[in-house]
C-alpha positions as CSV (number, residue, x, y, z in Angstrom):
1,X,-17.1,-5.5,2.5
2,X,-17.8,-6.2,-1.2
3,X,-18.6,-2.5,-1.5
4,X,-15.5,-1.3,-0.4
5,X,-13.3,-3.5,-1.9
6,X,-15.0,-2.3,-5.3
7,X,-14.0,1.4,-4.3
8,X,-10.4,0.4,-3.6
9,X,-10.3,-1.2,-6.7
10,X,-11.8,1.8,-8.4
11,X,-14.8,-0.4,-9.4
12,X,-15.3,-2.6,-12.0
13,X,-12.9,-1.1,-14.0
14,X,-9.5,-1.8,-12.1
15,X,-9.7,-4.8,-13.8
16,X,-9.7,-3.9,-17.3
17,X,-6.8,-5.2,-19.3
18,X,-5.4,-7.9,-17.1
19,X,-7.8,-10.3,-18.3
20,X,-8.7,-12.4,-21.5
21,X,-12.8,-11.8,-21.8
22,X,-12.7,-15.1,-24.0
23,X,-10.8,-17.5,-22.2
24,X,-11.1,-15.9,-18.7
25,X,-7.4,-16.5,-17.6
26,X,-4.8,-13.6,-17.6
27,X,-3.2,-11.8,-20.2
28,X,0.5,-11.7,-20.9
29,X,0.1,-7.7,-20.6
30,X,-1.8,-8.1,-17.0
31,X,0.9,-10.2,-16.1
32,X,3.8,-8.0,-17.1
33,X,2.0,-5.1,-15.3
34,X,1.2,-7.1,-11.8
35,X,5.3,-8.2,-12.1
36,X,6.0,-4.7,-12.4
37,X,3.7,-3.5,-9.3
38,X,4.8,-6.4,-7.0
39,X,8.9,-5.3,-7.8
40,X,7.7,-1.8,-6.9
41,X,5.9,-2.4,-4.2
42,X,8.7,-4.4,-3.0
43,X,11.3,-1.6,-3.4
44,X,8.7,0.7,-1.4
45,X,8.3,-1.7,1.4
46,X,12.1,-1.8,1.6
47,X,12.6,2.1,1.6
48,X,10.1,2.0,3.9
49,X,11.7,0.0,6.6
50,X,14.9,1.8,5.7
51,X,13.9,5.3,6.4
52,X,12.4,4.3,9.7
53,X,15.4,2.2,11.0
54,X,17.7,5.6,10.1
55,X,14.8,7.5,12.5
56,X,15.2,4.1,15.3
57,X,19.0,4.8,16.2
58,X,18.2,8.5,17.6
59,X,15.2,7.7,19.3
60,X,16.3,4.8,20.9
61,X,19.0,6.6,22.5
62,X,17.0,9.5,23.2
63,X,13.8,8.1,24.8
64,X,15.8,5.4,26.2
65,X,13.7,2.7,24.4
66,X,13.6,-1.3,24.9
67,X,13.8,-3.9,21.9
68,X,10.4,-4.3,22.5
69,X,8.9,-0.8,22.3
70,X,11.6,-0.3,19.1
71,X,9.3,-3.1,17.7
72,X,6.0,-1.5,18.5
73,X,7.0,1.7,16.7
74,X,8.2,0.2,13.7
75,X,5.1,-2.0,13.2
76,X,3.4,0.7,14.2
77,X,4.6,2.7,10.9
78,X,4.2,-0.6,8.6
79,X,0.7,-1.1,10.1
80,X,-0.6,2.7,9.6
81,X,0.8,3.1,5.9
82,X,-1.0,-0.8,4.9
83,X,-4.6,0.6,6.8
84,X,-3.8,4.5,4.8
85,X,-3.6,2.6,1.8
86,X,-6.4,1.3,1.8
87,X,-8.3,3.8,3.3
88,X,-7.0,6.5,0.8
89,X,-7.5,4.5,-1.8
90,X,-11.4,3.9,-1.0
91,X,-11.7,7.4,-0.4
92,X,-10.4,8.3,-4.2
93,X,-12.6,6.5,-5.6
94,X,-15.7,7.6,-3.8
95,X,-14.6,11.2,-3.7
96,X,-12.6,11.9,-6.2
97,X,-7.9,12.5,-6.0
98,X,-8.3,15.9,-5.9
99,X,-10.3,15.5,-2.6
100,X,-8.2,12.7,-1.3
101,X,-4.8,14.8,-1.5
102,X,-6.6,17.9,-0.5
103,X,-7.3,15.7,3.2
């Protein structure tokens, strides 16, 4: 496990710059920059979930689909994007983005 999380973090250097070598703790710069990807992330996520429930209304109605299997296929979509993450992301860093894209 400790290999793969090194590859999504595109080894030891994914952590260059957000922290203070001297004192250990983080940097006002990592900071700013781990604000700025949780906002984005955030907008993403919401996107996301909005671009799926515009997909929901005409598939309900045309598959005839229950609360329940509406649920399914929406946690379905969250689920497979958080797993291609990280997946993708390992894969970059072992092989390259050129590689990654091209699959």
């Amino acid at each position: 496990i400790q290999h793969l999380s090194v590859a999504i973090m595109g080894g030891h250097k994914g952590m260059k710059g957000l922290t203070d070598r001297h004192h250990g703790g983080m940097t006002k710069s990592g900071i700013s920059r781990l604000v700025l990807l949780a906002i984005f992330s955030g907008m993403l996520f919401g996107v996301d979930l909005g671009c799926i429930g515009g997909g929901i209304g005409g598939m309900r109605a045309d598959l005839d689909l229950s609360s329940l299997q509406v649920e399914a296929i929406v946690s379905g979509c969250k689920g497979g994007a958080v797993i291609g993450c990280f997946l993708g992301g390992a894969w970059m860093a072992v092989y390259g983005r050129k590689s990654a894209i091209a699959m």
